[in-house]
N, C-alpha and C positions, 0 to 999 in steps of 0.2 A: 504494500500500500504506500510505505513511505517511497520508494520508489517510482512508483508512477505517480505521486505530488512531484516527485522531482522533475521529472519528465513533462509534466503537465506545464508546471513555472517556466519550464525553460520554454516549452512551444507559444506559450501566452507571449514571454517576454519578447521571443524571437518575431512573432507575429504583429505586436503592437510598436516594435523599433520601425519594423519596414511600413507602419501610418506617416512616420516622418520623412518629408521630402528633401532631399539634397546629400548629403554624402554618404549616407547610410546605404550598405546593401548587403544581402545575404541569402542563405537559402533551409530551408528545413525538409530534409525529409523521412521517410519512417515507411519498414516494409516488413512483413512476418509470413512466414511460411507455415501453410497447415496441412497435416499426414491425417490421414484415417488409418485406422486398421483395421485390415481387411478380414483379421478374424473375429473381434469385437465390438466393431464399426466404431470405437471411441475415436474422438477427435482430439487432437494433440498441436502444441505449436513447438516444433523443435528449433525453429531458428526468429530470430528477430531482432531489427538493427535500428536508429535512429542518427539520427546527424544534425545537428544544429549550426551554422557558419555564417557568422557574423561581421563584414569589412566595413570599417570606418577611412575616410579620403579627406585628409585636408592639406593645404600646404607641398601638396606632389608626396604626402606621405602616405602609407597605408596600414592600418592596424588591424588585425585580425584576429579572431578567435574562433576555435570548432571543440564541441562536445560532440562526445560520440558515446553509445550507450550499446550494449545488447542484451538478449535476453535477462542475463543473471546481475549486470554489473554496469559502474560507470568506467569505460574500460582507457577513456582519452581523454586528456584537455589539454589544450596548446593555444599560444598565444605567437602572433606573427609581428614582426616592423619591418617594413621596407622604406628607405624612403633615400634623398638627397642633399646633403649640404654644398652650396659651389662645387667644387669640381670632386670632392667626396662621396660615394653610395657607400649605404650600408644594410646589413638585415641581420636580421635575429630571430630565433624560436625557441620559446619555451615550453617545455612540454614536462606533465603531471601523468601520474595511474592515479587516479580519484581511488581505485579498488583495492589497492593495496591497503591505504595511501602514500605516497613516497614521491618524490621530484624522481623524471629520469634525465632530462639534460637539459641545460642551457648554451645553446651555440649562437655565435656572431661573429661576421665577417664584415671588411671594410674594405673600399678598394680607391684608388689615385688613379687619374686617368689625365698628364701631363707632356705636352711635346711629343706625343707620338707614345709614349711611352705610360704603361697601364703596372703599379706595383696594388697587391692587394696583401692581404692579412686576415687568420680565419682561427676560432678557438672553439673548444669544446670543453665543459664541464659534464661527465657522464657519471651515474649510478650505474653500478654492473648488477646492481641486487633490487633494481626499479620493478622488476614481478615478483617478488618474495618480502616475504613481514621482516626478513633480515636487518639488521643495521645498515644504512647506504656504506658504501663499498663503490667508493668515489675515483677517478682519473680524469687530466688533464691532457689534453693535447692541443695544438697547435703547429700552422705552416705560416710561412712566410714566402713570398713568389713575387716574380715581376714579368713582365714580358714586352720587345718593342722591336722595331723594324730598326739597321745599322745597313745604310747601305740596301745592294742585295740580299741582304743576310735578317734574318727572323732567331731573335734566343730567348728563350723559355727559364729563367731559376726558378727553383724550389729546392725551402728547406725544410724539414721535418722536426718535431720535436715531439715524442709518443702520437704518433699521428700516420694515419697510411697518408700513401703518394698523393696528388691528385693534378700531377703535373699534365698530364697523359690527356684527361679529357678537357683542360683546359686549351693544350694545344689543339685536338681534335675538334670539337666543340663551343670552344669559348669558355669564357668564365659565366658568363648569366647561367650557360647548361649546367655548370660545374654546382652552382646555386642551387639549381632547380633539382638536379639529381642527386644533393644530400636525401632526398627523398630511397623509399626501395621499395620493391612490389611485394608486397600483401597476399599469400596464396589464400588467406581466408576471406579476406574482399574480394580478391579478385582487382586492388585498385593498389595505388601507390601510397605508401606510409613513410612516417620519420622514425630516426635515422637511417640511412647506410652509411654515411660518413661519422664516423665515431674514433673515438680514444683506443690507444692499443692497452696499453697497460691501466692498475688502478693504484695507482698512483697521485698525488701533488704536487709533486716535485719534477716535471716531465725535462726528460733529459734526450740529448738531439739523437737523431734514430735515420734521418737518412737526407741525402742533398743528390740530387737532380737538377742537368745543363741538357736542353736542348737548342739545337743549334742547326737553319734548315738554311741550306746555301745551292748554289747553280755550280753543278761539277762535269764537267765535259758534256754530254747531251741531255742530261737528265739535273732535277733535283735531288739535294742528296742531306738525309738528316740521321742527324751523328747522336746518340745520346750517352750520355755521361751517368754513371751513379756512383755515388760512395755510401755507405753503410759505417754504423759501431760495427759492426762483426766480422766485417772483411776488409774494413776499409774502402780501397779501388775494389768496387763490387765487378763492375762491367762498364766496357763502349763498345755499343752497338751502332752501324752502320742500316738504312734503312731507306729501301726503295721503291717507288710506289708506281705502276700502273707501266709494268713492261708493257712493251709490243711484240707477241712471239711471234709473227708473219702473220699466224693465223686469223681468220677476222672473229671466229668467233670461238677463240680462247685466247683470253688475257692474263698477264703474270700479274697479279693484284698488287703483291709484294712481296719481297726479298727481304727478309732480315739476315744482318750478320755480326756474331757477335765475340769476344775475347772477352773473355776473365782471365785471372791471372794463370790459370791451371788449365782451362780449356776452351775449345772454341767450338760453333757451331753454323750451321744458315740455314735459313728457314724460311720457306715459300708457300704462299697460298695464292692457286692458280682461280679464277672467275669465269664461269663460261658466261660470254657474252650473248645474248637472245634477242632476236627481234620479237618486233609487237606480231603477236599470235591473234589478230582480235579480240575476241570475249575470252579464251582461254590463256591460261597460265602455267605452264609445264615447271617443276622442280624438280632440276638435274641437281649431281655430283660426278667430280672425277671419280676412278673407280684407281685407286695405288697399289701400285707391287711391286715385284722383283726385291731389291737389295744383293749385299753380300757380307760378310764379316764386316768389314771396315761400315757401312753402311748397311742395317739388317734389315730398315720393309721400308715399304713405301718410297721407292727408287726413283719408279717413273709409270707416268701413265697406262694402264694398262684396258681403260673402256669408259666410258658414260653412265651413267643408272639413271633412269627415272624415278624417279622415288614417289611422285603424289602429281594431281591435276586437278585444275580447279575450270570452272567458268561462272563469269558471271556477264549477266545481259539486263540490259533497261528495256524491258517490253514498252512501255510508255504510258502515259495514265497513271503514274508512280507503284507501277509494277516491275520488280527487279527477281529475276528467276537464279538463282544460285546452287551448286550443287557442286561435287568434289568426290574426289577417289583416293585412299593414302596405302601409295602399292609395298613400301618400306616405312619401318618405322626410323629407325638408325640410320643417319645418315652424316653426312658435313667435314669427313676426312678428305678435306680436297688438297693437303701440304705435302710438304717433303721437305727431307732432310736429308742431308748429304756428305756434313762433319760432325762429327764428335758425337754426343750422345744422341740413343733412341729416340726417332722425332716421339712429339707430346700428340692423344691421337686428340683429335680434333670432333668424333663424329657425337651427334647428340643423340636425343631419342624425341622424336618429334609426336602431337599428338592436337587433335579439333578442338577450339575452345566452342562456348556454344553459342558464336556468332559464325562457325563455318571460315576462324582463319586457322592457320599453323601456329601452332606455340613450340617451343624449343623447353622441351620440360627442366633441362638439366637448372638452367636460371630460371623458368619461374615457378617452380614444382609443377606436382601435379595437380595440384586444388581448382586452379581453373581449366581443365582440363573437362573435356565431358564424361570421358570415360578416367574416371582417375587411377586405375589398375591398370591402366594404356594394356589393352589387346582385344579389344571389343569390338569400338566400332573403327570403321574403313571406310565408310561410305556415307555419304548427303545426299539431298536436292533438299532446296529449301525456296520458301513463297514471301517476298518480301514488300507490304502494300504500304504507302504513306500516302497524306494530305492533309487536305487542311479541314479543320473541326469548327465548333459555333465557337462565336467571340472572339475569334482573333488568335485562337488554340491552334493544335497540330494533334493528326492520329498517326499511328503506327501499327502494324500488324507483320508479326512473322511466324511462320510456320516450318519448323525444321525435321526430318524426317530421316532417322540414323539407321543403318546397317551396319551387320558384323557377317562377314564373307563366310566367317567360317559355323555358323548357327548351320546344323539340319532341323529342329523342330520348331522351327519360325517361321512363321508364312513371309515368303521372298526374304529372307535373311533380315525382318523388319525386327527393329530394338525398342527404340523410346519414338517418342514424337513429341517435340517443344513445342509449345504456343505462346508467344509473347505478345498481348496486347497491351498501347499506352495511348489515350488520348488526354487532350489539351483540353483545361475548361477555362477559357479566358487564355491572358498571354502569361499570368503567373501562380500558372496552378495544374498539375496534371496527377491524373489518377492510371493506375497500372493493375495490371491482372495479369499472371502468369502459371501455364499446368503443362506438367508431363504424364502422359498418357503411356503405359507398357502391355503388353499379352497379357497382364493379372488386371486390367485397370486403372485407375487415376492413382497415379501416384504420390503427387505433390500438388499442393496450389500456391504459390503465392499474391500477395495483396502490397500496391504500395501507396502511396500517396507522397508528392514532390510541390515545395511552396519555393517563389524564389521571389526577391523582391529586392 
């Protein structure tokens, strides 16, 4: 009971902020899923989630806050700042387990963006014992980095201090990404959560753990980026050599990249080939190189030995906001498209791929298997799916989709049929939609869920 007063307060509160006009905005929504059973027809609610997200805007700043709640618990609360001084940005998040209770971290980053030339700075206070009644069981880390254009030449530092790398997707990416993917995926949402970027040790005292130079310049016909590392533990850890987007003659296989690298004791290269494809129309074919050979000096994965097809998709706009979808997944394992040529065992590359239940590919190894449909991955292999939208009364939007699974390998299922998804959401007005969702199997209804979404 006390419980859902609390949940109630916060939807009231949530509700009566967005009456006020101007910089106020956010969103509330709330969904529960309900099981029958099929032997004693009781009705049960095993899952239920709520969200509450509240951003305030003034000043070019942005303040933010999200509660988040499920069935049993108040399981999140975090507060956000982003905002600008003159040539200064900064942002911050703090984040609580109301259920514990306990703080789990405070992190903030600031960044300089002067002459061409961009230095930031980024810290972390983390509880390692933030889901346990434990004592906090605290660590500090922080980096320090810069990066700018000299010339031809682009150089990347980063210093570490109880802190992983995060030189890497800076260069790749940018620093905003770098921002934005302190976040990490959620196999129980199925959505992005805080932290990934965290403290290595639990510690207060953080002491320097790694430094990172990269360095990307014009070397005879190609670009060519050098990277440097040092470590406590080895010192000169490694410099690697790095090369991106050979031309093998062929038009449609390309050398992605080359790495090559020295440490003090050993050395290696390393390649990851890209077959290039043209547009197939509405279809989507997912190849792999297929690697072999070797010999002592070099033991697998030598050199090309075929192609795989591994999975195909299509998808078409009928018209009328009709979109016909469907998919075949003929391997599950796939993605050892490299090689290696010196020093140690290449590292194999290949994943285990599997349908999420919108009908795309997921790579289970990074995001488990939760959002997966078949989360045991060997089920289903097969789709078509019926995908309808438009527009609803007031100013709303509807949506309709219907997903239709097979597993190849079923003999007591009529045409190898599994589950069948139905997702309905329509729009009531432009700031309010209500959702209905069921799977249907050979025993009957499985699941229903119910949602309701405010934003304002």
């Amino acid at each position: 009971m006390k419980k859902a007063l609390v949940i109630s307060l916060l939807v009231v509160t949530g509700l009566g902020l967005a009456a006020f006009a101007g910089p106020l905005s956010g969103s509330w929504d709330m969904w529960a899923m309900l099981t029958v059973d099929k032997g004693t027809e009781i009705l049960s609610m095993p899952l239920f989630g709520t969200t509450l997200a509240i951003d305030y805007t003034t000043c070019g700043w942005t303040f933010g806050s999200t509660a988040k709640f499920d069935k049993h618990a108040f399981t999140n609360l975090f507060f956000e700042g982003a905002g600008s001084v003159g040539a200064f940005g900064f942002y911050s998040v703090l984040d609580f387990v109301p259920q514990t209770p306990s703080f789990k971290f405070l992190a903030g980053f600031a960044d300089l963006s002067i002459a061409g030339m961009t230095m930031y700075a980024g810290g972390m206070l983390y509880n390692f014992n933030h889901s346990t009644a434990l004592a906090p069981s605290n660590g500090i880390g922080y980096i320090i980095g810069g990066y700018g254009i000299a010339g031809d030449c682009s150089v990347w530092v980063e210093a570490q201090f109880n802190a992983p790398s995060s030189i890497y997707t800076v260069w790749a990416y940018g620093y905003d990404s770098m921002l934005e993917w302190i976040l990490y995926y959620d196999t129980d949402t199925c959505g992005w959560e805080k932290p990934a970027w965290t403290v290595l040790t639990a510690t207060c005292t953080p002491a320097w753990s790694g430094l990172d130079i990269y360095v990307e310049y014009p070397f005879a016909c190609f670009d060519l980026l050098t990277t440097v590392n040092f470590d406590c533990t080895n010192g000169f850890d490694n410099v690697c050599f790095k090369i991106d987007d050979i031309c093998t003659g062929l038009d449609w296989l390309l050398l992605d990249d080359l790495d090559i690298c020295f440490n003090v004791q050993t050395k290696s290269a390393v390649g990851q080939f890209e077959l290039v494809l043209a547009d197939c129309a509405c279809f989507t074919p997912y190849l792999s190189l297929v690697m072999g050979g070797g010999t002592e000096e070099a033991p697998a994965n030598d050199y090309i030995t075929g192609i795989q097809l591994n999975a195909l998709t299509i998808e078409y706009d009928m018209g009328q906001g009709v979109t016909f979808k469907a998919g075949t997944l003929f391997n599950r394992v796939w993605g050892d498209t490299g090689f290696a040529k010196i020093g140690d065992t290449p590292t194999d590359s290949d994943d285990t791929y599997c349908w999420t239940h919108s009908g795309d590919l997921l790579a289970s190894s990074y995001y488990g298997t939760g959002c997966c449909v078949d989360a045991a991955l060997g089920t289903y292999d097969e789709y078509f799916a019926v995908l309808i939208d438009g527009d609803a009364c007031c100013g709303g939007a509807f949506s309709v989709s219907a997903f239709n699974w097979f597993d190849d390998d079923l003999t007591a299922s009529f045409m190898d049929w599994v589950e069948t998804e139905v997702d309905i959401s329509v729009g009531i007005g432009s700031n309010a939609t209500l959702s209905v969702g069921f799977d249907l199997t050979k025993d009957g209804l499985d699941n229903m869920v119910l949602g309701v979404k405010f934003t304002f």
